[in-house]
C-alpha angles and dihedrals in degrees: 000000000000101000087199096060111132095359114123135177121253109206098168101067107106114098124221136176139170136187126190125178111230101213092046100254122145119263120205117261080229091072098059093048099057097049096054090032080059087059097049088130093068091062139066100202090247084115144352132161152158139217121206125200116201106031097111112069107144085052097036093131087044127102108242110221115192109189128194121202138200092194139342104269086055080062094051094057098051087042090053085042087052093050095061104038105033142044105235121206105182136354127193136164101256106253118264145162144214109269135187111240097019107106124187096351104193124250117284127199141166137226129190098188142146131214115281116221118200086304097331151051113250125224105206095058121130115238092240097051079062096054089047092059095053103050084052090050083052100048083035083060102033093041099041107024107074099218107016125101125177100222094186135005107168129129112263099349134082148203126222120180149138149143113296124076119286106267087054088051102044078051105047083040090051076230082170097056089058129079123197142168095231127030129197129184139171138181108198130212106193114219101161110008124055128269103253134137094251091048101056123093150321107036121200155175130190104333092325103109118183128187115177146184122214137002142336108194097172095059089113097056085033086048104044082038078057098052093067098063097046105272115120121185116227098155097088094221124094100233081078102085095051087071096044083052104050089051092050098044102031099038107025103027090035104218113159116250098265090048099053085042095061080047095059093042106022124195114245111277079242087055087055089053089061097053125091116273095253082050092045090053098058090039096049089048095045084050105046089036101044102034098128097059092055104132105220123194131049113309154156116208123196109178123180131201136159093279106042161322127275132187114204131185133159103256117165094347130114092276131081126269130213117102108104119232115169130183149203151165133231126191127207145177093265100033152301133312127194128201140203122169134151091239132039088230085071097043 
């Protein structure tokens, strides 16, 4: 008898939202955690997460560091690392609390700090140098400090995740003690990748935040394209490589977000052929150029950054489609709000 009969693979059961208020204003951490707690089924309380933008005003022009650790002396070496190569402002254990369900949680920090140039900080450096410096601070941590993950490091936002589902995780967080202007959330059900705090969502860098839902098949040929260009994954799940790529496409390369989007989930070449000629020829560069950061597999895609909030799924494009995302818009008397979720019961 064929044990596998009948059995299939589901590869769209994560489940992913994500709210932003249009006109800036803060959004309870409460919200967030009723519309991914609504999609609890999707999840197997191997991971769930959220990411914030806005919660850090007394520190908005810091680097937030939030550092995961194994064990203490892990803490002490990215503490001693921080020491050398930032100015830190302020430091703090993240805010937690005591959860059923949730054993033996790791150690959480966090660090507001700002590149460090030979003493001093210089003031003619360029933002982006910055932001250079600090994704090689984070690669410098993840990649030479066994036990130790920056799991954010982004001005003025957060992420806060973990394994458990995602009302065990909004509790031991304190998610409801926190407003934002964007909100982010995920519950993860691992097909492919283990179960384990780092590798829960959302992933970041810098201010770029993903959650996802599916699966990305082409990470070996989008991580080893990353490694070129300094990014190294030590986080063991897929969904890795869209951050580093966002940041690498959107921020260094400087394509605007359309255009790294089509990069990321590119149109057939037969589809090319039916666009007109000033179309074709975008299409047929981003392609040939960007070959290598093409996401394959069926996927949805939310991404969050300072300014905005951006839902992403394949759609006619030469990967395959299958992972739901749906949207809307609500109006009220003191603003806007915008939705994503996987499922219309979150939205």
């Amino acid at each position: 008898m064929d044990l596998w009969t009948g059995l299939t693979k589901d590869i769209s059961g994560c489940g992913l939202s994500g709210i932003i208020h249009r006109k800036g204003e803060l959004i309870s951490g409460e919200v967030i955690i009723k519309s991914i707690c609504s999609q609890e089924e999707r999840g197997n309380g191997l991971g769930a997460g959220f990411a914030a933008y806005g919660i850090y005003p007394d520190f908005a022009d810091h680097y937030a560091l939030h550092v995961m650790a194994n064990h203490r002396k892990a803490l002490e070496e990215v503490e001693e690392l921080l020491a050398h190569r930032t100015y830190l402002a302020h430091e703090e254990p993240l805010p937690t609390r005591r959860t059923p369900g949730i054993e033996d949680p790791p150690l959480f920090k966090r660090y507001f700090v700002k590149p460090k140039y030979e003493g001093e900080v210089r003031d003619s450096c360029a933002p982006e140098d910055e932001d250079d410096y600090m994704v090689s601070l984070v690669m410098e941590i993840n990649t030479g400090i066994e036990g130790a993950y920056v799991i954010s490091s982004g001005k003025n936002m957060g992420a806060f995740k973990g394994v458990g589902f995602p009302g065990q995780i909004a509790e031991f967080f304190r998610i409801e003690e926190y407003r934002a202007c964007i909100w982010t959330a995920h519950t993860r059900f691992p097909t492919n990748t283990p179960g384990w705090w780092g590798g829960a969502h959302p992933f970041t860098i810098l201010d770029w935040s993903i959650v996802h839902n599916g699966e990305i098949s082409s990470y070996g040929t989008n991580r080893r394209y990353l490694e070129m260009f300094g990014y190294h994954c030590t986080l063991l799940t897929d969904t890795e490589v869209v951050a580093y790529l966002l940041d690498l496409l959107i921020r260094r390369h400087r394509l605007p977000i359309e255009v790294a989007c089509m990069a990321l989930a590119p149109p057939f070449w037969e589809e090319i052929d039916r666009m007109p000629e000033e179309e074709q020829e975008l299409a047929r560069a981003v392609r040939v150029v960007y070959g290598a950061a093409m996401l394959n597999g069926p996927f949805a895609i939310l991404f969050a950054y300072n300014g905005g909030l951006v839902g992403l799924t394949p759609g006619s494009s030469s990967t395959i489609t299958g992972s739901p995302a749906l949207g809307a818009q609500t109006s009220s008397g003191s603003g806007q709000m915008a939705r994503m979720a996987a499922s219309s019961l979150a939205i």
